[in-house]
C-alpha positions in Angstrom: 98.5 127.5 103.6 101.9 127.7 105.0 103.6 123.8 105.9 103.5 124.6 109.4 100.1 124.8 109.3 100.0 121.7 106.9 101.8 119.4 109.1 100.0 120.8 112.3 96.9 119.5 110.5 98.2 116.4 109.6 99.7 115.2 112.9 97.1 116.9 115.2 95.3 113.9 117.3 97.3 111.2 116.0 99.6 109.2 118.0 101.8 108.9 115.4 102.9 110.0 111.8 105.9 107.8 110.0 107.6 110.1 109.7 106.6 114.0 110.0 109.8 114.6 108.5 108.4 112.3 105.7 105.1 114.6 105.3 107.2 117.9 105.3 109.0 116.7 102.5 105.8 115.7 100.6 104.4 119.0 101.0 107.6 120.5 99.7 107.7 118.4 96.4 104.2 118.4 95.9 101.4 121.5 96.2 98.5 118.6 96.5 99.3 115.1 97.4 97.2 112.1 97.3 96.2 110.5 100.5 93.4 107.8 101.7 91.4 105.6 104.3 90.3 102.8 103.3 87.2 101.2 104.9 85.7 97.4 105.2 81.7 97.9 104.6 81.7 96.2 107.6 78.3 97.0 110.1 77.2 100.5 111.5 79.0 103.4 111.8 79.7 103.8 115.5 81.9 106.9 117.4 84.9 105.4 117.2 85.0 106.1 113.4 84.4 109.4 113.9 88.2 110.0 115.0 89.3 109.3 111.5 86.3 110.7 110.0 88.5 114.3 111.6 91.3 113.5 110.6 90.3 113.2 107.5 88.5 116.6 107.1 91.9 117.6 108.5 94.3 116.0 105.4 91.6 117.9 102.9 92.2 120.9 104.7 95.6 120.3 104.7 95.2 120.2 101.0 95.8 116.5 100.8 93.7 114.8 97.6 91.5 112.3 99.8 90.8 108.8 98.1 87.7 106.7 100.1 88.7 103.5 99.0 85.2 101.4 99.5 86.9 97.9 100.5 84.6 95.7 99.1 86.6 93.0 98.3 88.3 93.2 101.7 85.2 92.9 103.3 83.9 90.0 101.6 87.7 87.9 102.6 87.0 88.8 106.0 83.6 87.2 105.9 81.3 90.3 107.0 77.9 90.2 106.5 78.5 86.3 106.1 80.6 86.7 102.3 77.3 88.2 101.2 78.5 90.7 98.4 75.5 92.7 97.7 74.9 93.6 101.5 78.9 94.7 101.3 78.1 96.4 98.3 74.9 98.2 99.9 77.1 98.9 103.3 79.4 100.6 101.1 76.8 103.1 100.1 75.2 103.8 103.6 78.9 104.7 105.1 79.1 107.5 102.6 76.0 108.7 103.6 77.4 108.5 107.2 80.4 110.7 106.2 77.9 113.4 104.5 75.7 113.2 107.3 79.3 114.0 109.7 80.4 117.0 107.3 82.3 115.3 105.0 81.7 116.9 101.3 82.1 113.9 99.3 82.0 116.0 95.9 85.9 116.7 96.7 86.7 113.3 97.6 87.7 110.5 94.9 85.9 107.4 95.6 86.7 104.1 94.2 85.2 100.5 95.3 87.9 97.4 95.2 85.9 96.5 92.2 87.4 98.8 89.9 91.0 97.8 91.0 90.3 93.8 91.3 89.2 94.0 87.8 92.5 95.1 86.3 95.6 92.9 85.4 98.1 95.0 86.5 97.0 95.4 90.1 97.6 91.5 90.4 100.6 91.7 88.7 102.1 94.1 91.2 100.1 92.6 94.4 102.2 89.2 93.3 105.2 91.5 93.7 104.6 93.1 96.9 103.7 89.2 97.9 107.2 88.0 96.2 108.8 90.5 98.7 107.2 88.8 102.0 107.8 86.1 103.6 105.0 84.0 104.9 105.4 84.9 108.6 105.3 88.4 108.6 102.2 88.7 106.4 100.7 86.4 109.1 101.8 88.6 111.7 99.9 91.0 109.4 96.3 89.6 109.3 95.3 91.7 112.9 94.5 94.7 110.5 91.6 92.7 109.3 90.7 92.9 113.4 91.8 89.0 113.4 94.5 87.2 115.5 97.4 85.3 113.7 96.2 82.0 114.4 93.1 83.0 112.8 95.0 82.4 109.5 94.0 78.4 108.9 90.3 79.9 108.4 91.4 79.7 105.0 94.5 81.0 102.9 92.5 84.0 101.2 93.3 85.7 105.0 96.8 85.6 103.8 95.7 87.3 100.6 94.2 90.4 102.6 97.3 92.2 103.9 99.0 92.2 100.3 96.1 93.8 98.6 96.4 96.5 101.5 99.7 96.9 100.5 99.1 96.9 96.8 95.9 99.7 97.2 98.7 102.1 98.5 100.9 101.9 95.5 97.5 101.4 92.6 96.6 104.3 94.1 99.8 106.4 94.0 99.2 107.3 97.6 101.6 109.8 99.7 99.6 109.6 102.8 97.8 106.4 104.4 95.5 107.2 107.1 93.9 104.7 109.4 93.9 103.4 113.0 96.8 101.8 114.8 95.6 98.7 114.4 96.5 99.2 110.6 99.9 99.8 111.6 101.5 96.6 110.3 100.1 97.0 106.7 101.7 100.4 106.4 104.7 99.7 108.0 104.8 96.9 104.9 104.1 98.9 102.4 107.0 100.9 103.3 109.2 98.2 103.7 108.0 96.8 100.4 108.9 100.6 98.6 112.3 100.7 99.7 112.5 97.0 97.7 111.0 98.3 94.4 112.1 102.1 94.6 108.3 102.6 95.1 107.0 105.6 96.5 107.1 105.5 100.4 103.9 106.1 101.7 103.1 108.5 105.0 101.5 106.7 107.7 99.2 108.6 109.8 97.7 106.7 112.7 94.6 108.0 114.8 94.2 106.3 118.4 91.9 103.2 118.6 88.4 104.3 120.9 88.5 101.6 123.4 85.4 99.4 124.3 82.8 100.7 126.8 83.4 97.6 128.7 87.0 98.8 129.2 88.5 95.1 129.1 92.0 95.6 129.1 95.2 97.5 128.0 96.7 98.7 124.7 100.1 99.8 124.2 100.2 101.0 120.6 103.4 102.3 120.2 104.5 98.7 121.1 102.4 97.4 118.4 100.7 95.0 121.3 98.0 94.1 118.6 97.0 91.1 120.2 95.4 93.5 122.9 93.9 95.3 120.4 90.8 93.0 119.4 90.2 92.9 123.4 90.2 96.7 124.0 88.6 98.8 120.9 85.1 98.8 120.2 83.8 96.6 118.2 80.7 96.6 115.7 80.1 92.9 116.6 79.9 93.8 120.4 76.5 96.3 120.6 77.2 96.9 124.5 80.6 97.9 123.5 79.5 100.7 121.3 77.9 103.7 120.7 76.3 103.6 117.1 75.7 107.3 115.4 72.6 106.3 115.0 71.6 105.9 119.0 69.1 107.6 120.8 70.6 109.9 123.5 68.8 108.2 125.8 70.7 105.0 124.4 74.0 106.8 124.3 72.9 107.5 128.2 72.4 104.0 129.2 75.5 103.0 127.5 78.0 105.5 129.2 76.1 105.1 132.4 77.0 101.6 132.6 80.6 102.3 130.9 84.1 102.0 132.7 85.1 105.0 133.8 86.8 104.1 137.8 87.5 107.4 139.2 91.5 108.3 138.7 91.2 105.7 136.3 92.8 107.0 132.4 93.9 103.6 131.1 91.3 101.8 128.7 88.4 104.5 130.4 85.8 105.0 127.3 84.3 108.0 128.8 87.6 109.7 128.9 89.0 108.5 125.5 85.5 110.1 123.9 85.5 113.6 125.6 89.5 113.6 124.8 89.6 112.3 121.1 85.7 113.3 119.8 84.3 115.7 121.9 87.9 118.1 122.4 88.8 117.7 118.7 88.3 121.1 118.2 86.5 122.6 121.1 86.4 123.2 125.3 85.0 121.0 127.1 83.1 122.2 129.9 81.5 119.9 132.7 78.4 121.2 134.6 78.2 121.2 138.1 76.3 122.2 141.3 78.6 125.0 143.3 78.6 122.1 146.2 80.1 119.8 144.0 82.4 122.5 142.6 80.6 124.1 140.3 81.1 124.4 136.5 84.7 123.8 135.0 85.8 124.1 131.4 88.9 122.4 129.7 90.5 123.6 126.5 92.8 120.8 126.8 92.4 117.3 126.7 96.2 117.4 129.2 94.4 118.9 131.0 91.1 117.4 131.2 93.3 113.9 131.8 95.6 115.3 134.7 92.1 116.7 136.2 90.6 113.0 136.5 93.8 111.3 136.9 94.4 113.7 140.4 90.4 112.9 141.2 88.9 116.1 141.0 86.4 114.6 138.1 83.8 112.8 139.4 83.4 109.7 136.9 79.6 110.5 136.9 80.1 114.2 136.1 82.1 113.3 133.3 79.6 110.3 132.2 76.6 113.0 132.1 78.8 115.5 130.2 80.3 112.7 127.6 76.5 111.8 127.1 75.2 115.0 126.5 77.8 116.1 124.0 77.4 112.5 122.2 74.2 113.7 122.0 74.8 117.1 120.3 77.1 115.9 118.1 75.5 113.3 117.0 72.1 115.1 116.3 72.9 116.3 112.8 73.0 112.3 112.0 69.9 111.4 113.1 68.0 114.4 111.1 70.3 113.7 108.2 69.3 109.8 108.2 65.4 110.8 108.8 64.8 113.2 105.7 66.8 111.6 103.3 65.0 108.9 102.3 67.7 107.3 100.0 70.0 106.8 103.0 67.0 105.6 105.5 66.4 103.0 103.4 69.7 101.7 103.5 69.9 101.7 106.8 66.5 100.0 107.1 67.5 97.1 104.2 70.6 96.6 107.1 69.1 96.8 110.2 65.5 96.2 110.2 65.8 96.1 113.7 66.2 99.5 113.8 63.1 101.0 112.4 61.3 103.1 114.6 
């Protein structure tokens, strides 16, 4: 594969890459980097995961050797499931199922839980370093990757402890690319900061957009690093009306976009518009259906243009809410057989969730 089409990979629904110039010189000192995500066992698996979930299909295509760093440890500081280690543990397991089940072929991916690092002396001796290089207030300025707010920080001091192990997994692991959302902006942007000190390797931040809530509540400017709007606008595990679950019904995924934000003309913080633009036009059209009164059928290949469309008015908000849902619905099909014949992952999902047992 030639690097334009390498870096076209790379950078292709992002809204930013630190720096591209960065990633072309990667390619051309190295025929198959290492790159990762790494993700908190944290709750279900809902759409908004997806967008990374692409992107990184899109760095193995690219060639890129993907690490899924299962952040166990990570998870357990930031209190989900309560500090309860073995439902962490057991989360960790049913997201890979999730990323089978969404065409991820795990057999070329390199998987390691926080367990195997925590449980070696030299990542503490070099997470003490990347801490020695810190001051106190920016690695509190840090803690919204963990989806907190600074003042969150007096929960207690192993918050504080979070953002340097983030760091630290970038450099154990050798890394040339970091994917994640921009709301893990501030941990890579560290861990470059923290390479120039040491002569480490500087990592390649790739950042996918944050899916905002289906309540729409307000405004993020990423590119301004806003994160305190962040915990406000994207959706959120630990707000169900918020979210779309792969696991949901289409009839739920229905209900949920027909009561989602989506005011006609309206592009800022709409959910129905951020799904069709970043999930459902990853790599296709997308066409909405309607009655020859209404305007009949039109078909986007863009998401510019599927944007400008609304934005002028021409897009009904409930054409586009019954065309969201019914390509949700599609795409999210393949889940729910994958997670009703194999038994292994239903399981896991049912030890989690009892609540959703049909």
């Amino acid at each position: 594969m030639d690097m334009v089409s390498r870096i076209d990979l790379v950078t292709r629904n992002t809204l930013e890459v630190i720096t591209k110039e960065d990633a072309e010189t990667v390619f051309q000192n190295n025929a198959s980097p290492k790159g990762y995500i790494g993700v908190e066992p944290s709750g279900l698996f809902h759409i908004g995961w997806v967008i990374w979930t692409n992107k990184f299909k899109d760095l193995m295509e690219a060639g890129v050797r993907m690490t899924l760093l299962e952040a166990t440890w990570h998870a357990w500081i930031n209190d989900k499931f309560g500090g309860d280690m073995e439902k962490i543990q057991l989360c960790a397991s049913y997201i890979e199922h999730c990323l089978k089940a969404l065409g991820v072929d795990l057999t070329k991916v390199n998987r390691v839980k926080a367990e195997e690092m925590v449980n070696k002396k030299d990542y503490w001796e070099n997470l003490l370093k990347v801490a020695k290089s810190l001051s106190l207030s920016r690695v509190k300025r840090a803690v919204t990757i963990m989806g907190r707010k600074e003042d969150e920080t007096s929960i207690d001091f192993s918050k504080l402890i979070y953002p340097c192990m983030q760091v630290e997994d970038i450099f154990y692991l050798d890394l040339d690319f970091c994917l994640g959302g921009m709301d893990q902006r501030r941990a890579h942007v560290l861990a470059r900061e923290v390479a120039e000190t040491y002569g480490y390797k500087k990592p390649v931040a790739i950042h996918t957009p944050l899916l905002s809530g289906l309540q729409g509540v307000c405004r993020m400017d990423v590119v301004n690093e806003k994160e305190q709007d962040v915990m406000d606008y994207k959706m959120s595990k630990s707000k169900p009306e918020t979210c779309i679950f792969i696991h949901d019904s289409p009839e739920s995924i229905k209900t949920k976009l027909n009561a989602a934000y989506c005011p006609p003309k309206e592009i800022t913080g709409n959910s129905v518009l951020d799904i069709a633009r970043y999930i459902l036009m990853y790599k296709n059209d997308f066409a909405i259906r309607r009655p020859p009164k209404y305007g009949g059928d039109v078909n986007f290949t863009s998401s510019q243009e599927l944007i400008s469309a609304y934005q002028q008015g021409s897009i009904h908000p409930l054409d586009l809410k019954i065309a969201v849902s019914d390509g949700v619905a599609t795409m999210l099909a393949p889940v729910r057989e994958y997670f009703a014949k194999e038994s292994e992952a239903k399981k896991m999902l049912n030890m989690l969730y009892p609540s959703l047992k049909k």
